[in-house]
MARZA-391016 format. One record per residue: residue number from 1; residue in three letters; x, z, y of N, C-alpha, C in turn. Coordinates in nm, 2 decimals. Each point is the difference from the previous one (the first is absolute). Example, Ala and Ser with C-alpha at 12.3 -4.5 7.8 and 13.67 -1.06 7.14 Angstrom:
2
<pt 1 ALA <1.32 0.78 -0.57> <-0.09 0.00 0.12> <0.09 0.00 0.12>>
<pt 2 SER <-0.04 -0.07 0.11> <0.09 0.00 0.11> <-0.08 0.08 0.11>>
//
This chain:
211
<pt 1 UNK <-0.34 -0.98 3.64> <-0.05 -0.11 -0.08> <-0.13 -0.05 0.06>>
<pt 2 UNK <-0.02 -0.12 -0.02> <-0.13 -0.03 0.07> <-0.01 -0.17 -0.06>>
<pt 3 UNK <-0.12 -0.05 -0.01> <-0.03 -0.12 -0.07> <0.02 -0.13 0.10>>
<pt 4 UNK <0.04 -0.11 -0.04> <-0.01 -0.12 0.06> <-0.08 -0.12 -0.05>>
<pt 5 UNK <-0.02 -0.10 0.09> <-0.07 -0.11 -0.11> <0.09 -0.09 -0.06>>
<pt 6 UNK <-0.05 -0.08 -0.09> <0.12 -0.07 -0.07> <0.00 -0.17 0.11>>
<pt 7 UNK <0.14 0.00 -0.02> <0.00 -0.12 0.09> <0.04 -0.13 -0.14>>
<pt 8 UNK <0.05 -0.13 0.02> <-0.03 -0.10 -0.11> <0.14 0.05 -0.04>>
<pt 9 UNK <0.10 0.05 0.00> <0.17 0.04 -0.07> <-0.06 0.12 -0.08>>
<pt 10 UNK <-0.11 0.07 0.06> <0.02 0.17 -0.04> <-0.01 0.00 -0.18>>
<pt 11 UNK <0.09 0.12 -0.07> <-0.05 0.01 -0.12> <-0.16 0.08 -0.04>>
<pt 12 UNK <-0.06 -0.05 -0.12> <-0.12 0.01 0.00> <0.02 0.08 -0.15>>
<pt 13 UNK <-0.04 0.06 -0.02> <-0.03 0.07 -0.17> <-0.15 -0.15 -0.08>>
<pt 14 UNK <0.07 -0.03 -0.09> <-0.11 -0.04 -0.06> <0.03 0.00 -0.17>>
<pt 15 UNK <-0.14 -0.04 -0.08> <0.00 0.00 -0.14> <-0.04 0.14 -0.08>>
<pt 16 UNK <-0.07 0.10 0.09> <0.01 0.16 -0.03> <-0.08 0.00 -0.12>>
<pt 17 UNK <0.06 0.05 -0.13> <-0.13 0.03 -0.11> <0.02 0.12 -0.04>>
<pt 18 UNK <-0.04 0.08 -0.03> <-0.02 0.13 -0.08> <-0.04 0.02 -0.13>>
<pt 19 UNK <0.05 0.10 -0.05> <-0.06 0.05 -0.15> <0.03 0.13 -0.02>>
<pt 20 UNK <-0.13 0.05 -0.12> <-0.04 0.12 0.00> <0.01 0.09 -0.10>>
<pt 21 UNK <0.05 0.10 -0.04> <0.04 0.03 -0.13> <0.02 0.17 0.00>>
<pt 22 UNK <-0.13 0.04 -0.08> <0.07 0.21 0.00> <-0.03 0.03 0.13>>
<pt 23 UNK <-0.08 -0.06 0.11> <-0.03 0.10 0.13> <0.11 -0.08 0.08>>
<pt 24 UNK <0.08 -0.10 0.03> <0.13 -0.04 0.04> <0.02 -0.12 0.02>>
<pt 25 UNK <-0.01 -0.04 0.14> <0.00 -0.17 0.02> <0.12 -0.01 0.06>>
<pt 26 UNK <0.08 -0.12 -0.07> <0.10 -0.06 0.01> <-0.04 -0.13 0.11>>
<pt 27 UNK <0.04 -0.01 0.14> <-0.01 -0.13 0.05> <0.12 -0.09 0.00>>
<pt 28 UNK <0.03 -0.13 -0.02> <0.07 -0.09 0.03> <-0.03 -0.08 0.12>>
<pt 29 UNK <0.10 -0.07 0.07> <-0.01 -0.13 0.13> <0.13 -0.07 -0.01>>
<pt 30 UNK <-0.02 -0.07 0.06> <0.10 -0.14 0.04> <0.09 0.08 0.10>>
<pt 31 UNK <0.11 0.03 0.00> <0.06 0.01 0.13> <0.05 -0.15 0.06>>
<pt 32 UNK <-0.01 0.01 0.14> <0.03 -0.08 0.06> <0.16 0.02 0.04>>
<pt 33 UNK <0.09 -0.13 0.02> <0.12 -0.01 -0.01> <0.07 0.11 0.09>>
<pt 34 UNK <0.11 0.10 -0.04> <0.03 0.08 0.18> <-0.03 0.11 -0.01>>
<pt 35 UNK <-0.16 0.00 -0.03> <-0.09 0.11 0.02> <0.04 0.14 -0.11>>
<pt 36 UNK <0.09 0.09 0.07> <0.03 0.17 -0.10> <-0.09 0.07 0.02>>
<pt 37 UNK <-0.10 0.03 0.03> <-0.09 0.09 -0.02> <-0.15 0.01 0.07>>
<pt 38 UNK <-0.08 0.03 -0.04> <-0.14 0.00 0.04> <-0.04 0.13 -0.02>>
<pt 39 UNK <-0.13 0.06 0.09> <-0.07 0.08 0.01> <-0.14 -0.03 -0.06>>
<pt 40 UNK <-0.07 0.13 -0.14> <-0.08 -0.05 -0.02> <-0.15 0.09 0.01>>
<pt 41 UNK <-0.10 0.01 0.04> <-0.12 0.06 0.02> <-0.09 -0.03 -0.08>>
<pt 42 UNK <-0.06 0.11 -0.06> <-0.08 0.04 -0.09> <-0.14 0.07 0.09>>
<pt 43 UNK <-0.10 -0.05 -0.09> <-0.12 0.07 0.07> <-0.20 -0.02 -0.08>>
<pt 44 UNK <-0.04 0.02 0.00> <-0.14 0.02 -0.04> <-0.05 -0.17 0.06>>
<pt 45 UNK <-0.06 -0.09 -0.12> <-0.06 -0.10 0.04> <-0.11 0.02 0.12>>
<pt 46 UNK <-0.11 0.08 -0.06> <-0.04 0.03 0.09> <0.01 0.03 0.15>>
<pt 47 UNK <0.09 0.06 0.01> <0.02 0.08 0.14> <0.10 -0.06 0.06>>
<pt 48 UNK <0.02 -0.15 -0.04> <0.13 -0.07 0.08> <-0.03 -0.02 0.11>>
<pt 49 UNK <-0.16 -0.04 -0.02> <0.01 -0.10 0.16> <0.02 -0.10 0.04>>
<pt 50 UNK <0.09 -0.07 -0.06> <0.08 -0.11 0.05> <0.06 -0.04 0.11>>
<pt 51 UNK <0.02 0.09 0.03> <0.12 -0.01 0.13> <0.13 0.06 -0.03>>
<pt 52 UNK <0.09 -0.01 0.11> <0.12 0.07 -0.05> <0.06 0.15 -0.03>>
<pt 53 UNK <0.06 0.00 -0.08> <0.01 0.16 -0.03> <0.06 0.06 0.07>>
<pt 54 UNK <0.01 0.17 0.02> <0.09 0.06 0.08> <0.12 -0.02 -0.05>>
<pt 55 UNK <0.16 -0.01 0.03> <0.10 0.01 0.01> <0.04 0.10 -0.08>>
<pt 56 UNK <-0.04 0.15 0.00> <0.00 0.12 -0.02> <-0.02 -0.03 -0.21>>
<pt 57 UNK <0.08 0.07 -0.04> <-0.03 0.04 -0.12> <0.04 -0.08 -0.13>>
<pt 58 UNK <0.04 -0.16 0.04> <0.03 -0.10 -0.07> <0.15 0.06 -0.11>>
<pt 59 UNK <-0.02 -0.05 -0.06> <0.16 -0.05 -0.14> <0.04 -0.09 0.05>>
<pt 60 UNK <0.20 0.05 0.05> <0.07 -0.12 0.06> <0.05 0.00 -0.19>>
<pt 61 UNK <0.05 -0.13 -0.01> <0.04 -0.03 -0.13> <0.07 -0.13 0.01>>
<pt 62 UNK <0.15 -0.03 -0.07> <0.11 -0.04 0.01> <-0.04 -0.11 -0.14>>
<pt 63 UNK <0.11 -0.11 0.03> <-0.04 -0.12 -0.05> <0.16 0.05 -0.13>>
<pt 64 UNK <0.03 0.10 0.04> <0.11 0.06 -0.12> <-0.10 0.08 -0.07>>
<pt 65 UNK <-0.07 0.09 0.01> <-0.11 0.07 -0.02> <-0.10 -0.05 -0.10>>
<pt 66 UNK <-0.03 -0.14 0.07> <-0.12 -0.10 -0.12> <0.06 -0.06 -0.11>>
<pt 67 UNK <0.18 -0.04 0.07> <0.07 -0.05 -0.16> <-0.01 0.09 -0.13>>
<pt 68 UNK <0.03 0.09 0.08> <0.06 0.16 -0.12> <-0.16 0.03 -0.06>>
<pt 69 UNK <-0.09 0.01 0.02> <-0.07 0.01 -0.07> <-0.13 -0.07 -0.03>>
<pt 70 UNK <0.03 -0.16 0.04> <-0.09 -0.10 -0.03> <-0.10 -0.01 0.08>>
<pt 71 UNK <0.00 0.06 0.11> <-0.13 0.01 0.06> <-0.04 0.11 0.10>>
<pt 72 UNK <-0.09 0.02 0.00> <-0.05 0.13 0.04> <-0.11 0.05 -0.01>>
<pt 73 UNK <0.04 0.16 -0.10> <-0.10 0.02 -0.06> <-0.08 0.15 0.09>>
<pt 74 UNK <-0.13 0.02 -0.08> <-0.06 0.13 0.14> <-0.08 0.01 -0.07>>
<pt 75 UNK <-0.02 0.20 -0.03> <-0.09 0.05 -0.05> <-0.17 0.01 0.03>>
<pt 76 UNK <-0.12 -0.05 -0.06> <-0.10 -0.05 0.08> <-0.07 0.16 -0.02>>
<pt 77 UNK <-0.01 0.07 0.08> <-0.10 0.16 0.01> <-0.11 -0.06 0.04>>
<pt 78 UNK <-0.06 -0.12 0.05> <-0.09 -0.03 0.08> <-0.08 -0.01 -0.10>>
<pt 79 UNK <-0.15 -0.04 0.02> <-0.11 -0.07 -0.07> <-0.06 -0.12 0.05>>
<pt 80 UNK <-0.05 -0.07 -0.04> <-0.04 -0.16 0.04> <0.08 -0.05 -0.01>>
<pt 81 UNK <-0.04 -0.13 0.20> <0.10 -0.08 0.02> <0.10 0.02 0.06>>
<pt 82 UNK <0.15 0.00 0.00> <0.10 0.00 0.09> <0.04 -0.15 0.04>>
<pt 83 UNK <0.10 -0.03 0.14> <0.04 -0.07 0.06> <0.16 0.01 0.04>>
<pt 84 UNK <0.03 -0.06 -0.04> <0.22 0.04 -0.01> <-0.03 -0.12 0.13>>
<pt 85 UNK <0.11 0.02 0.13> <0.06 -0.14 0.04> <0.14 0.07 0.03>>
<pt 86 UNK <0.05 -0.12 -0.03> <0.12 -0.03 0.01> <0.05 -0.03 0.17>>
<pt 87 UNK <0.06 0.06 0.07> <0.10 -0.14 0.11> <0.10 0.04 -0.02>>
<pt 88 UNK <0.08 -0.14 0.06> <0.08 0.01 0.02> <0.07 0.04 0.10>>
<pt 89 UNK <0.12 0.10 -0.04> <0.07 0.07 0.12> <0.15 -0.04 0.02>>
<pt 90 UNK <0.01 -0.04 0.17> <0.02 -0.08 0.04> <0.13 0.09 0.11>>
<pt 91 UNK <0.11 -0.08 0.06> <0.05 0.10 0.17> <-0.02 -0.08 0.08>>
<pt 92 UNK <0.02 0.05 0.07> <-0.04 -0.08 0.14> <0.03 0.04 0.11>>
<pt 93 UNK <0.11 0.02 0.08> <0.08 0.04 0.10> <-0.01 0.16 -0.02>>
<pt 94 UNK <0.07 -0.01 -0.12> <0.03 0.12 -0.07> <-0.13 0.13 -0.05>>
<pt 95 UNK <-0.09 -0.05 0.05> <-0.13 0.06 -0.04> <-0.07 -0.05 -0.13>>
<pt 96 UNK <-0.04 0.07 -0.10> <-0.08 -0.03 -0.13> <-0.11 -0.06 0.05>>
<pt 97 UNK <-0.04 -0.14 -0.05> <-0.15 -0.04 0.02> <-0.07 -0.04 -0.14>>
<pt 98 UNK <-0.13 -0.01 0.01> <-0.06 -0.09 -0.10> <-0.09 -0.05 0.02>>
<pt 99 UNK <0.01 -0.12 -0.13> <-0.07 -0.16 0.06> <-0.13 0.05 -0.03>>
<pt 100 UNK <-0.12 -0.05 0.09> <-0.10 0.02 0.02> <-0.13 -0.12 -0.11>>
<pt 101 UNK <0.02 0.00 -0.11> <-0.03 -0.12 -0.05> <-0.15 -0.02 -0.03>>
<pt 102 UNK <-0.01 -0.14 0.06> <-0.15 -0.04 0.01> <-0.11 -0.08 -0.14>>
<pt 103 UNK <0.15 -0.06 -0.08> <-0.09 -0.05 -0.10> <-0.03 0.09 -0.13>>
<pt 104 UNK <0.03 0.11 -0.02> <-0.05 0.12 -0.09> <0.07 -0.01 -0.12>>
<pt 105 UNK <0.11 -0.10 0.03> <0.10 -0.05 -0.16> <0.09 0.12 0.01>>
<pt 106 UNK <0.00 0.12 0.08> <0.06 0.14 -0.07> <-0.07 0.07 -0.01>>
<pt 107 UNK <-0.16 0.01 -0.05> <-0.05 0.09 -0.01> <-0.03 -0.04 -0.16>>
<pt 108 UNK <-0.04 0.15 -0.09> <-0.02 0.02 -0.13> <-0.13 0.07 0.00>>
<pt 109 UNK <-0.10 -0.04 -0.09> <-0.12 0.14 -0.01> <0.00 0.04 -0.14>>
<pt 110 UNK <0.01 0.08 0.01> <-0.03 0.07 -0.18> <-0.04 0.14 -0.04>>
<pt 111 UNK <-0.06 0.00 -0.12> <-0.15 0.07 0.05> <0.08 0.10 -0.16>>
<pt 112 UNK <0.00 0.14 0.10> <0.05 0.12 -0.06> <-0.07 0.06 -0.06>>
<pt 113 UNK <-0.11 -0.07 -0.09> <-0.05 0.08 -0.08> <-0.11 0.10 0.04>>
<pt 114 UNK <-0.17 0.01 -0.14> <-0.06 0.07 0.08> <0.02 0.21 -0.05>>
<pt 115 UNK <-0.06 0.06 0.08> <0.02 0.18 -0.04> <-0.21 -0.05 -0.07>>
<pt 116 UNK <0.06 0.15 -0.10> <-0.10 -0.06 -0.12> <-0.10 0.16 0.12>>
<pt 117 UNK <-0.14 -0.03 -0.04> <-0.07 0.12 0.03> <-0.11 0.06 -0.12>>
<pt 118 UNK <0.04 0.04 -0.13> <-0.07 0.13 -0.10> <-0.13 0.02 0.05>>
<pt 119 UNK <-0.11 -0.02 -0.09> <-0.13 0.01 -0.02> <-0.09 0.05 -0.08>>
<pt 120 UNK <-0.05 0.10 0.02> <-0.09 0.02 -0.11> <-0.10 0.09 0.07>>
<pt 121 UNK <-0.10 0.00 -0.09> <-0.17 0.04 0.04> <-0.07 0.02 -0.12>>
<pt 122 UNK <-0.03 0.13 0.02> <-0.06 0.09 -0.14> <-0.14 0.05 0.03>>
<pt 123 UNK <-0.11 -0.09 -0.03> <-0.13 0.06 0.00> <-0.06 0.13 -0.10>>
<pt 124 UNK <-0.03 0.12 0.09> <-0.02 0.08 -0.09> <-0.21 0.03 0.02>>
<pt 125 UNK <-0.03 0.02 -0.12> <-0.13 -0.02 0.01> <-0.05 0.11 -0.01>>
<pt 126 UNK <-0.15 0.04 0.09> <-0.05 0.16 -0.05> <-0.13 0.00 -0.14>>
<pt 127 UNK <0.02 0.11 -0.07> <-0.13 -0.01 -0.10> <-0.13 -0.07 0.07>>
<pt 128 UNK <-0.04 0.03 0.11> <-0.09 0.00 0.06> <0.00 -0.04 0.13>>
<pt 129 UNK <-0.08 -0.03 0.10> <-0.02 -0.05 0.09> <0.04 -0.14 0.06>>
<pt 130 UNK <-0.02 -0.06 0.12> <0.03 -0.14 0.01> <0.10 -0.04 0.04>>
<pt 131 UNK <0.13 0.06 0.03> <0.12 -0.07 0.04> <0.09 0.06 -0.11>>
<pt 132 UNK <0.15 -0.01 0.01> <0.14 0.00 -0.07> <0.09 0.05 0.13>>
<pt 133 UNK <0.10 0.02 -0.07> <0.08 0.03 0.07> <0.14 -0.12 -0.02>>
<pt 134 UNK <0.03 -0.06 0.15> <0.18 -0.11 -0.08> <0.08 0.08 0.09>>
<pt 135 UNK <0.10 0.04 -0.06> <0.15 0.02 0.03> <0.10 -0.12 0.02>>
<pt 136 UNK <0.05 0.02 0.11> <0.07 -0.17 0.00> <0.13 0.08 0.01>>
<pt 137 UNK <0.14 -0.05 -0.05> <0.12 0.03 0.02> <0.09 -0.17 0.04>>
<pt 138 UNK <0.09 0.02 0.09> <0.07 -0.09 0.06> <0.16 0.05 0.03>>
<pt 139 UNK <0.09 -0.14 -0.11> <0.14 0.06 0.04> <0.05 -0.11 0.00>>
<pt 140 UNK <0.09 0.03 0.15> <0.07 -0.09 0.09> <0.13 0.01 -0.02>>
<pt 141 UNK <0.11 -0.08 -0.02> <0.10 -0.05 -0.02> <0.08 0.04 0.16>>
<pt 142 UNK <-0.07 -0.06 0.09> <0.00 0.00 0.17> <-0.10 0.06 0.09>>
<pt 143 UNK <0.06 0.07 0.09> <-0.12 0.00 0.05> <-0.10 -0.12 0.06>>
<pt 144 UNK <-0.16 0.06 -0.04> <-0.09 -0.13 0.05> <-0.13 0.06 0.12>>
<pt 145 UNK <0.05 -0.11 0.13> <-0.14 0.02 0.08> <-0.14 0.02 -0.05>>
<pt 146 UNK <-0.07 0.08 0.03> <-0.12 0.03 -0.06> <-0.08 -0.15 0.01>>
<pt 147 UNK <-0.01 -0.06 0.10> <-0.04 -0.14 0.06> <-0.04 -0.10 -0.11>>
<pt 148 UNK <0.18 0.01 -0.11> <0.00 -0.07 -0.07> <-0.12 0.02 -0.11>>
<pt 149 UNK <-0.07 0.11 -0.03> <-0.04 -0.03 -0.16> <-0.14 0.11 0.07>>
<pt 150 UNK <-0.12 -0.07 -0.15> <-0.16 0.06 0.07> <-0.01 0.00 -0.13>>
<pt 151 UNK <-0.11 0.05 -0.09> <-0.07 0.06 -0.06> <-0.12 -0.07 0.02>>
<pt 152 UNK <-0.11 -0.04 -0.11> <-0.11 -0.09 -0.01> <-0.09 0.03 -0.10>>
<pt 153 UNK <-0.08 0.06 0.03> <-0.15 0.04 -0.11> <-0.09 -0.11 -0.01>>
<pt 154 UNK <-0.07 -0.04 -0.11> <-0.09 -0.07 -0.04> <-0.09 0.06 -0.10>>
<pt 155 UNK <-0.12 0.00 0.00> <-0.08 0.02 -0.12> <-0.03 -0.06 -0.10>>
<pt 156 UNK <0.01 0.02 -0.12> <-0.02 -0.02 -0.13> <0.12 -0.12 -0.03>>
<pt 157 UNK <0.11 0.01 0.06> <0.10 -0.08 -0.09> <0.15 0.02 0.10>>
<pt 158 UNK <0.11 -0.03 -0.06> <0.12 0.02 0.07> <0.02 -0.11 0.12>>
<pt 159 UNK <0.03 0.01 0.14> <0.00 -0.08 0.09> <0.11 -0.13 -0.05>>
<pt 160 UNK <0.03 -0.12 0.04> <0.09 -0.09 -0.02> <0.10 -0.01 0.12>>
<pt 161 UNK <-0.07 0.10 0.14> <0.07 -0.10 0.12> <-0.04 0.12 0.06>>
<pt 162 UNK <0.09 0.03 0.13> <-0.06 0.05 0.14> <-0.14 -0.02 0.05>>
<pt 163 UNK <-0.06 -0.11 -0.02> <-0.10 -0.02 0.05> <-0.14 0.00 -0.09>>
<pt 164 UNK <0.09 0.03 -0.13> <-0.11 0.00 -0.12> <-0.07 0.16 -0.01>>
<pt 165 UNK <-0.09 0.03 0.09> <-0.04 0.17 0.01> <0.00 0.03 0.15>>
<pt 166 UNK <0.05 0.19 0.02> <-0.02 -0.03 0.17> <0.16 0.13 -0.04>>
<pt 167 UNK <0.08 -0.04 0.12> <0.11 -0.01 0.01> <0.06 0.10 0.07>>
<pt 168 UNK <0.08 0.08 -0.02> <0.01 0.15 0.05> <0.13 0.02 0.04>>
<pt 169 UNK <0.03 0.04 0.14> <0.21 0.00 0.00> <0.01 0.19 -0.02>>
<pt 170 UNK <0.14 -0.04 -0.06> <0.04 0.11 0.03> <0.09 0.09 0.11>>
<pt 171 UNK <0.00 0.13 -0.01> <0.00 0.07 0.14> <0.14 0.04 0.07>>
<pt 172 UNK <0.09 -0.01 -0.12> <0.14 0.04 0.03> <0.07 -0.09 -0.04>>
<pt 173 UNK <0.18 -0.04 0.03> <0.07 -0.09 -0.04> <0.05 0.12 -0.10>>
<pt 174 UNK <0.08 -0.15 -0.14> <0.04 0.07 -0.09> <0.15 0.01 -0.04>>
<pt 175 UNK <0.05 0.12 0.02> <0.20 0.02 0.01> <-0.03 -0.02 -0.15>>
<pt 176 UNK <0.15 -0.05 -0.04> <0.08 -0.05 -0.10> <-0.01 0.17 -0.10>>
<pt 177 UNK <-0.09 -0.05 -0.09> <-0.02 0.09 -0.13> <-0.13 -0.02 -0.07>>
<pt 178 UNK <-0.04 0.13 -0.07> <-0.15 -0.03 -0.09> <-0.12 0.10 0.09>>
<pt 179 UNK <-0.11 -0.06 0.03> <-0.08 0.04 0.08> <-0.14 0.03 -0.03>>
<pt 180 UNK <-0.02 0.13 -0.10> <-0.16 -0.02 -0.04> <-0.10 0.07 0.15>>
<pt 181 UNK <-0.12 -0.11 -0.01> <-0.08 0.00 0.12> <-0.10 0.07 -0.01>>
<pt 182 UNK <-0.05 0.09 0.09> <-0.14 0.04 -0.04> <-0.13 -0.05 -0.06>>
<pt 183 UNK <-0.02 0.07 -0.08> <-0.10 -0.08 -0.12> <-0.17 -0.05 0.10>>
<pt 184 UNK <-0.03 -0.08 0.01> <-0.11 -0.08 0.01> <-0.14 0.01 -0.05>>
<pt 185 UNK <-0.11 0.03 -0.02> <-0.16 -0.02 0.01> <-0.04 -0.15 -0.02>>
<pt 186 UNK <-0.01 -0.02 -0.15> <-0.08 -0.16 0.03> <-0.15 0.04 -0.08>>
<pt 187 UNK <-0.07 -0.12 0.00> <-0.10 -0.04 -0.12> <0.06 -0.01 -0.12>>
<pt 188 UNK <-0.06 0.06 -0.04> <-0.01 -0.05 -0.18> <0.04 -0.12 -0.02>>
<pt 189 UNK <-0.07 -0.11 -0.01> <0.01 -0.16 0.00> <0.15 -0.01 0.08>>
<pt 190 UNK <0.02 0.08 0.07> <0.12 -0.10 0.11> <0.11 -0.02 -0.06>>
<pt 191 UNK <0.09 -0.09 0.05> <0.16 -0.04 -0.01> <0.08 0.03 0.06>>
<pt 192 UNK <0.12 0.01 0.00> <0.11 0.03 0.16> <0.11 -0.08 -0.05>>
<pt 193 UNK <0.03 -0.07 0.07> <0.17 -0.09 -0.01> <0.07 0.03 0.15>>
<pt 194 UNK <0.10 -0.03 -0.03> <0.15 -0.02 0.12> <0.00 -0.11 0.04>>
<pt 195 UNK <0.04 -0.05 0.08> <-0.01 -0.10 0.09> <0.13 -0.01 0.11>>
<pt 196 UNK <0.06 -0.13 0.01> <0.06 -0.02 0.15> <-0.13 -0.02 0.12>>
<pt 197 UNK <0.01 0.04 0.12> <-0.07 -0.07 0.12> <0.04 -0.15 0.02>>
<pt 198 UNK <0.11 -0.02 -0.05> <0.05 -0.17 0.10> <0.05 0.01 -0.14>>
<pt 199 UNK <-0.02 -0.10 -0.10> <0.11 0.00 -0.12> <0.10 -0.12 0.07>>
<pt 200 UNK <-0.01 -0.09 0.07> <0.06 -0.11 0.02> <0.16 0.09 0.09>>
<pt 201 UNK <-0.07 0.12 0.07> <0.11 0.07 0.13> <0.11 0.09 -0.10>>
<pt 202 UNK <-0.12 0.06 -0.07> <0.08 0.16 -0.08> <0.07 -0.11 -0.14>>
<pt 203 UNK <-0.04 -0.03 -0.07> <0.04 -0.06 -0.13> <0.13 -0.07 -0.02>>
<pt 204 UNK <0.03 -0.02 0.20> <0.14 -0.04 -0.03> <0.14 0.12 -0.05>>
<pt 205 UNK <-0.08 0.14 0.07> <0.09 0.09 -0.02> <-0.05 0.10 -0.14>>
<pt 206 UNK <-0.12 -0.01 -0.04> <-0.04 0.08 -0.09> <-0.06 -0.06 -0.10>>
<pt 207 UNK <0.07 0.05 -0.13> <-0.15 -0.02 -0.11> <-0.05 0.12 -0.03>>
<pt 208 UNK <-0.11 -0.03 -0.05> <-0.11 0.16 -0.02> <0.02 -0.08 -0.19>>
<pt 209 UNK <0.04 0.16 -0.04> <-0.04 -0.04 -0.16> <-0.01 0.14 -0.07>>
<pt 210 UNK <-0.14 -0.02 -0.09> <-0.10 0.14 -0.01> <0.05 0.02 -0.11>>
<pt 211 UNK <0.01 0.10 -0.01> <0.07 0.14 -0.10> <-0.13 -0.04 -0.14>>
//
């Protein structure tokens, strides 16, 4: 199998929409007249690239296949954005090809939803002396790069932002479960919140929501 470009006869996949329902996106397209079957690739918005995909690993899927069940539907395990494209598969002196298509009318994006990440932080105070003790606990749905999420002290009120205080990462990444962290040394007066590093990067795949 190997890809070709489309010439002005070749069939083209277009009209692709998607919908999303229970973890489970159903895609629909136009088949073009002739055309029994297409190959379809799945993959991380992010990490596409925009160039063409390997060959390797695609869903061949039959134009008897999309009657019978309206479409075609795929379990989404992923988090964020996904990218479905469609080509169309094609013979061609008896070898499987597919159209290599330029104007992006077979490609679909649809965004799989984010993994929640559990929060809470419990200031414990001493009779006496000038600091407290916070216990922070953190529970991931998925595992999360440590990269993603910092910790932020401020004095005398709760931070609003990353940048609201001075900003502290944490040291290990976090495997999928509940994670209480070594308890911490602040001031008296201080605050501690959770925080993304990039909310605009992580936020597509994560919400942080505090216990």
């Amino acid at each position: 199998m190997r890809y070709i470009d489309p010439a002005p006869d070749t069939p083209s996949i277009t009209g692709v929409v998607s919908r999303v329902e229970e973890r489970f996106c159903t895609l629909r397209w136009h088949w073009p007249d002739g055309l029994q079957a297409v190959c379809i690739h799945k993959a991380a918005a992010e990490g596409e690239g925009g160039g063409t995909p390997p060959l390797t690993g695609m869903k061949l899927y039959t134009r008897e296949e999309y009657k019978a069940n309206n479409g075609y539907r795929d379990r989404l395990d992923d988090i964020g954005l996904v990218t479905y494209t469609v080509f169309a598969r094609l013979q061609e002196n008896g070898e499987a090809v597919l159209v290599r298509q330029q104007d992006g009318g077979n490609k679909a994006l649809v965004s799989a939803g984010k993994a929640r990440i559990y929060y809470s932080i419990t200031p414990r105070k001493a009779l006496f002396g000038k600091t407290k003790t916070v216990h922070m606990t953190i529970t991931a749905e998925v595992p999360v790069p440590k990269e993603a999420l910092c910790y932020v002290k401020k004095r005398g009120g709760v931070p609003s932002s990353r940048g609201d205080g001075v900003q502290f990462p944490f040291v290990q990444d976090f495997a999928a479960g509940r994670h209480a962290l070594p308890p911490i040394e602040i001031g008296k007066e201080d605050q501690v919140r959770i925080f993304f590093t990039d909310g605009r990067k992580y936020g597509q795949f994560y919400e942080l929501v505090p216990e």
